[in-house]
C-alpha positions as CSV (number, residue, x, y, z in Angstrom):
1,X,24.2,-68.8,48.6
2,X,27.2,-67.5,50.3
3,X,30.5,-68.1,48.8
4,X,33.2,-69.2,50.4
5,X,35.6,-66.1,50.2
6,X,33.0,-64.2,51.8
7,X,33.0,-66.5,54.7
8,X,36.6,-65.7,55.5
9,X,36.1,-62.2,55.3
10,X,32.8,-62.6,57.5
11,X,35.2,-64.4,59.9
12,X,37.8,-62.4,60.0
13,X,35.6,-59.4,61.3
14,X,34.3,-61.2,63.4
15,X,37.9,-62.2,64.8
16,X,38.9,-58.3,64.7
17,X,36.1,-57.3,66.5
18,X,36.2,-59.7,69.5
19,X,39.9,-58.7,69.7
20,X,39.4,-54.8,69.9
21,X,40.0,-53.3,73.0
22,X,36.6,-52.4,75.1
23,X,36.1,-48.6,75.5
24,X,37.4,-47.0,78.6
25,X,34.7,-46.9,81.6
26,X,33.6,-43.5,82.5
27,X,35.3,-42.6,85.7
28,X,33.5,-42.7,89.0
29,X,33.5,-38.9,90.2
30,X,33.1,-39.2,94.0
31,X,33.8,-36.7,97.0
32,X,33.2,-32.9,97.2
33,X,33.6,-30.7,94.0
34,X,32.5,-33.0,91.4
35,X,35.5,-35.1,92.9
36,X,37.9,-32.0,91.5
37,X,41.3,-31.2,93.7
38,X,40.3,-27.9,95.0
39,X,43.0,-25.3,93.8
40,X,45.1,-23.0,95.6
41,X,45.8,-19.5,94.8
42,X,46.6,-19.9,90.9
43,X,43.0,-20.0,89.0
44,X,42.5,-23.4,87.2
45,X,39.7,-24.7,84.8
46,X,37.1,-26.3,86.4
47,X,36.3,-30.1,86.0
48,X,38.0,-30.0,82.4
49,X,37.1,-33.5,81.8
50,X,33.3,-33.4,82.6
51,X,31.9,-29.4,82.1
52,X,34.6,-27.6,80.5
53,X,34.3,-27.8,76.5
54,X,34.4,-26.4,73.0
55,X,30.8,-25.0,74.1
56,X,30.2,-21.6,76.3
57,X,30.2,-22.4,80.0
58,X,28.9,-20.0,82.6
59,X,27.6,-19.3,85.7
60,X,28.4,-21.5,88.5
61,X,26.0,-22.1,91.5
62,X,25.9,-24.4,94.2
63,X,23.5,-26.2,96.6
64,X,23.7,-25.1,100.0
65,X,24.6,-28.6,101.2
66,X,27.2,-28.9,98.4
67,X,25.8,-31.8,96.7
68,X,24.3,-30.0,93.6
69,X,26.7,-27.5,90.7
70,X,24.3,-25.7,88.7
71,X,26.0,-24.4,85.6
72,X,24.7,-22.5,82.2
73,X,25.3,-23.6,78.6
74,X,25.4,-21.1,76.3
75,X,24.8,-21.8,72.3
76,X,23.4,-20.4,69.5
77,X,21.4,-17.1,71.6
78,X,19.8,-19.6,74.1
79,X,20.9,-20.5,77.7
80,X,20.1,-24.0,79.1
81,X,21.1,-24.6,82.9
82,X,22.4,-27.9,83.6
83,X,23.2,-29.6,87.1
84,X,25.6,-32.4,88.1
85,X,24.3,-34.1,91.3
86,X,25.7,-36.4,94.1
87,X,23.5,-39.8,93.9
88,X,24.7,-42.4,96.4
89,X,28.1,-41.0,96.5
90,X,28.4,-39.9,93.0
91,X,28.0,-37.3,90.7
92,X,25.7,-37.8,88.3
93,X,25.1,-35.7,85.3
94,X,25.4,-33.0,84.0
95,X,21.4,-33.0,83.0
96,X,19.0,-30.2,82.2
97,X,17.4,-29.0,85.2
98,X,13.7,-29.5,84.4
99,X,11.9,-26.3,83.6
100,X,14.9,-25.9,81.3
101,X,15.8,-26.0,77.8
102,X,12.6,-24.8,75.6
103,X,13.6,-20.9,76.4
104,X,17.0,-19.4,77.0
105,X,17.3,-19.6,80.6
106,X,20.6,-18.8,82.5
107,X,21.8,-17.4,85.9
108,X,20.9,-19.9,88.3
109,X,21.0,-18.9,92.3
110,X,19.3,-21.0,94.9
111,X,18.7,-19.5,98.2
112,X,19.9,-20.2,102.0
113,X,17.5,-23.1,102.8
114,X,18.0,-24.7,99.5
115,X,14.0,-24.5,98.5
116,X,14.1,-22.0,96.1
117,X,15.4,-21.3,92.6
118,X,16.2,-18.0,91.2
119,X,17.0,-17.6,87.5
120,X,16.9,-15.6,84.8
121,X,14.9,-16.2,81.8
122,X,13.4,-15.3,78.4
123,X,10.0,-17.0,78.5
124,X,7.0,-15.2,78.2
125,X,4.0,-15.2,81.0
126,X,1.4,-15.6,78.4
127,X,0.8,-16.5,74.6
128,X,0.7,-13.1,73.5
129,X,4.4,-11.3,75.4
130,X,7.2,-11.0,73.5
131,X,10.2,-12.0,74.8
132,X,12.0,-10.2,77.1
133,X,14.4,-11.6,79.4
134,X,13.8,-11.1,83.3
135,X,14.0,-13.1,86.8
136,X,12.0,-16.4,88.0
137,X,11.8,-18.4,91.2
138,X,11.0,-22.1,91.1
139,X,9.7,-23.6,94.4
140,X,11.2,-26.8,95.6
141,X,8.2,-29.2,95.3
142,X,7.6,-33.4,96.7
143,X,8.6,-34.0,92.8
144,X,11.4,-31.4,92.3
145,X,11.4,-27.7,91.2
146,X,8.1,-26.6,90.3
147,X,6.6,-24.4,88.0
148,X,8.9,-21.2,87.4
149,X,7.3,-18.0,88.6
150,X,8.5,-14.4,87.4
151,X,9.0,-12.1,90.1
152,X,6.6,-9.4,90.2
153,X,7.2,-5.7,90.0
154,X,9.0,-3.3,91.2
155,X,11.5,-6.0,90.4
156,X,9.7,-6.4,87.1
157,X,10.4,-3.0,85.6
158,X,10.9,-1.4,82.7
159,X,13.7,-3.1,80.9
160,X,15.8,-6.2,81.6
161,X,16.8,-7.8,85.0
162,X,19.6,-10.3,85.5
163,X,21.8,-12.3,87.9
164,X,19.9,-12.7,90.9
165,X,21.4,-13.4,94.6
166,X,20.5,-13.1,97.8
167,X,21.9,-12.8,101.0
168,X,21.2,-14.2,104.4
169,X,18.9,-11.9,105.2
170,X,16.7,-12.1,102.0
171,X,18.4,-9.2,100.7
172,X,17.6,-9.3,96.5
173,X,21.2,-8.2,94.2
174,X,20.0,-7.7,91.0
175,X,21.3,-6.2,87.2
176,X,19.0,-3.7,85.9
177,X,19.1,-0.1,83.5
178,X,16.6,2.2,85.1
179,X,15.9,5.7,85.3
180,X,18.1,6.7,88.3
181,X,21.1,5.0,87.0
182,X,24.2,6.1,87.0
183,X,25.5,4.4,83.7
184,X,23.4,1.9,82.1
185,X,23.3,-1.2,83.9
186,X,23.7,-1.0,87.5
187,X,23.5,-3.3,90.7
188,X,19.9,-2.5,92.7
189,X,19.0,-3.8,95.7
190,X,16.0,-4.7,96.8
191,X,14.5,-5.5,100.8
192,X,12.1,-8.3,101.6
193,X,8.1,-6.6,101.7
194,X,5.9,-9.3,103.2
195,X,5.1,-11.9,100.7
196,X,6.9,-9.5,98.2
197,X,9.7,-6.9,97.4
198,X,10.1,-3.3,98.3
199,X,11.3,-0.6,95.5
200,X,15.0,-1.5,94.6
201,X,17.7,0.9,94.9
202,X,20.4,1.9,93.7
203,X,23.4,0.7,95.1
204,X,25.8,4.4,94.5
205,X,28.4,5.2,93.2
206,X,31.1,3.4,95.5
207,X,29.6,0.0,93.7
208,X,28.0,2.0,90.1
209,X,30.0,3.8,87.8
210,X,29.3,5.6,84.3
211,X,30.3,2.4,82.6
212,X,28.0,-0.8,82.9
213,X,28.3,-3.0,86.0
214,X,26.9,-6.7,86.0
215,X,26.6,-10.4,87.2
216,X,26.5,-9.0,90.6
217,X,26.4,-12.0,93.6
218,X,26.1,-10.8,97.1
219,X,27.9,-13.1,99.9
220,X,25.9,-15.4,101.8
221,X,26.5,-13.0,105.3
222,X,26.0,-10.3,103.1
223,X,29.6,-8.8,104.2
224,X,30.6,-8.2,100.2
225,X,29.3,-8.2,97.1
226,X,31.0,-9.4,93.9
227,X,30.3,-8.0,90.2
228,X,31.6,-7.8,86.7
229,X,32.2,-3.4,85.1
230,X,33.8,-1.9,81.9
231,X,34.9,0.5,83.4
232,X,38.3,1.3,82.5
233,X,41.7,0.3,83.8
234,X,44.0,-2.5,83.7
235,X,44.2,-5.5,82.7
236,X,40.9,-5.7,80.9
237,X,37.6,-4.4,79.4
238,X,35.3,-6.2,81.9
239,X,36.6,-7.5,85.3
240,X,35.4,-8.8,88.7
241,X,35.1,-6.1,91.4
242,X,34.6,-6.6,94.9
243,X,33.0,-4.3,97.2
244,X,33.2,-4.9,100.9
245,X,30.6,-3.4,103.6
246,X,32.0,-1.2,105.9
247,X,30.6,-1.3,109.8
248,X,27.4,1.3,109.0
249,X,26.6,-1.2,106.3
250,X,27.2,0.5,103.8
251,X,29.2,-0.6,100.5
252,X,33.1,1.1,100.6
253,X,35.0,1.7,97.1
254,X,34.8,-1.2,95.4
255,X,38.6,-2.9,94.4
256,X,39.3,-4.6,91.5
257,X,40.7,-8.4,92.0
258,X,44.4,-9.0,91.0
259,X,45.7,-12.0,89.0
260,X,45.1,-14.6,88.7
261,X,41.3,-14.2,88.5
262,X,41.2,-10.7,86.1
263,X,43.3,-10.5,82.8
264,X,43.0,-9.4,79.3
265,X,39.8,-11.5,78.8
266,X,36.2,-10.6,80.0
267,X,36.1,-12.0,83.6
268,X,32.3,-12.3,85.1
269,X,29.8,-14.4,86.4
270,X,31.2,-15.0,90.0
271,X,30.3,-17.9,91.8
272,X,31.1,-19.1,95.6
273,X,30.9,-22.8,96.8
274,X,28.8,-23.3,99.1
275,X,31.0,-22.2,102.7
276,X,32.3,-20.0,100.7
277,X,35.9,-20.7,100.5
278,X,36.3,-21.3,96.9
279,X,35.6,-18.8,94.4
280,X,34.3,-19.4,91.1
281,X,34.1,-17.0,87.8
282,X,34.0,-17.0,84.0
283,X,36.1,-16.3,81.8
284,X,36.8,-16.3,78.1
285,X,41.1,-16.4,78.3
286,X,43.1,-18.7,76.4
287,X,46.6,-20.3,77.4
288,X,46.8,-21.3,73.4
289,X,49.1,-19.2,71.6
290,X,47.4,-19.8,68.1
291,X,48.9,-20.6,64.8
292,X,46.6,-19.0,62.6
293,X,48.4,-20.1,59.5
294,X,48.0,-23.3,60.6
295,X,44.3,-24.8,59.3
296,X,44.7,-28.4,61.2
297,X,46.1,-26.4,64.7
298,X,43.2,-23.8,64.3
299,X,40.6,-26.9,64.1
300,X,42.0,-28.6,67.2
301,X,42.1,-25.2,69.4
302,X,38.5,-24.9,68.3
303,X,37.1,-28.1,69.2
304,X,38.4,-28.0,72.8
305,X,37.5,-25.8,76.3
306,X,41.1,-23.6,75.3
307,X,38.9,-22.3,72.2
308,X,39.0,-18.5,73.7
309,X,34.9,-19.3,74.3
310,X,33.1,-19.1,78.0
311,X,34.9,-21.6,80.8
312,X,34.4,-21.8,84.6
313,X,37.4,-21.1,86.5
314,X,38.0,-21.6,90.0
315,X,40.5,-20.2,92.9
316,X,40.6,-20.1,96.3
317,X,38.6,-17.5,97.7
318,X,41.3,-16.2,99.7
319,X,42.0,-13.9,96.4
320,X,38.9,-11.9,97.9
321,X,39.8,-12.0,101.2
322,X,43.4,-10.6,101.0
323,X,41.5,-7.4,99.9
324,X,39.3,-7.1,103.0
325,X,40.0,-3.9,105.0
């Protein structure tokens, strides 16, 4: 039997609740960018409302129609890549791209024609391999991406391989530490060989130097390259270079890009939308000034994307261009 009292109370809730406001709808992201307002020269977060977050963001890629941002989440060791997707006129997502999420997988590229997917990976080829982390192409399929394949040698060597990209011409920009290095990790190159690849190479010392070099993405025209090195100068311990090709096709000296896209942070992981007016990059800075005596600030800086941890950052590309000879 119910008394009465609890009657009231049962009806007051009741009350309360039909009176609360309804939760906010989700906004409808429409129009390019993830319906973002494409900055101008000063760098801003990227989609702060829908990517960017107290979690480590990297590594943004785009369809070549635009209609697909590929980005990686990185947590505890492991990579998963995620993609937001235009459906009917709006973006939809982010979701785990489909052979994703069971190894640490990162580093997403997808080529001129839009039907393959390069990135790199941790999972073995067979039960018995250790891990080891290295590059894989998925084939666009009737059903979606299909099973990821590792790229045979000589791209398969030795050690590790990362951050694929290639240019127009099927030109392979890769991260490797071989024996003909010049300081650890360097940026190879390697040419199209039939149905394969033929020996990478070393791209020299106008892009290589004795420190490490990294995250390397080559230009869809294949007119510069753009990559991540320690090596030292202002304003910090690993920032995005760019090296332009010079008419014999070779690489010249590679510049360092000004504010706002390098500062005291790490900057890497550079990105391009897909015609290549907007440039995209990682980045670890902070605008926080932190109280560090302060317990309650410190817990709200560190549940939100201005947490010092990996965001995606985006500028106009004219930053790049402005250094072309």
């Amino acid at each position: 039997m119910v008394k009465s009292g609890s009657l009231v109370v049962l009806a007051l809730l009741v009350l309360l609740a039909s009176c609360a406001p309804a939760p906010e709808p989700a906004p409808v992201r429409a129009g390019p960018y993830l319906g973002e307002t494409p900055p101008g020269a000063e760098a801003a977060l990227f989609a702060p409302e829908l990517i960017a977050s107290a979690l480590s963001e990297r590594d943004a890629a785009w369809s070549p129609d635009g209609e697909a941002f590929y980005f990686t989440v990185f947590h505890a060791r492991q990579g998963t890549i995620f993609v937001v997707r235009l459906e009917d006129g709006v973006w939809a997502g982010p979701h785990a791209v489909s052979f994703s999420g069971e190894f640490s997988d990162l580093e997403p590229f997808l080529s001129a024609d839009g039907q393959e997917f390069y990135f790199v990976s941790n999972r073995p080829r067979d039960a018995d391999e250790e891990p080891e982390y290295r590059i894989w192409v998925s084939r666009r399929g009737e059903a979606g991406w299909g099973e990821p394949v590792a790229l045979p040698a000589p791209i398969d060597g030795p050690g590790r391989e990362f951050y694929p990209s290639i240019d127009a011409d099927g030109r392979l920009y890769f991260t490797a530490t071989r024996e003909d290095g010049i300081g650890g990790e360097d940026i190879y190159m390697a040419e199209r060989d039939g149905e394969g690849w033929a020996e990478p190479v070393n791209l020299g010392a106008a892009v290589n130097s004795p420190q490490a070099e990294y995250n390397s993405l080559i230009a869809r025209d294949g007119s510069y390259l753009l990559y991540t090195s320690t090596r030292p100068g202002e304003p910090g311990g690993g920032d995005i270079f760019v090296a332009f090709r010079g008419e014999d096709g070779a690489f010249l000296e590679a510049q360092r890009l000004p504010a706002p896209v390098n500062t005291k942070a790490h900057e890497y992981c550079p990105g391009l939308s897909a015609d290549g007016s907007v440039f995209f990059f990682t980045s670890s800075r902070t605008s926080a000034a932190p109280q560090h005596d302060d317990y309650e600030a410190l817990r709200k800086m560190a549940g939100g994307p201005d947490n010092a941890r990996d965001n995606i950052y985006w500028v106009d590309a004219a930053v790049i261009e402005a250094l072309r000879p």
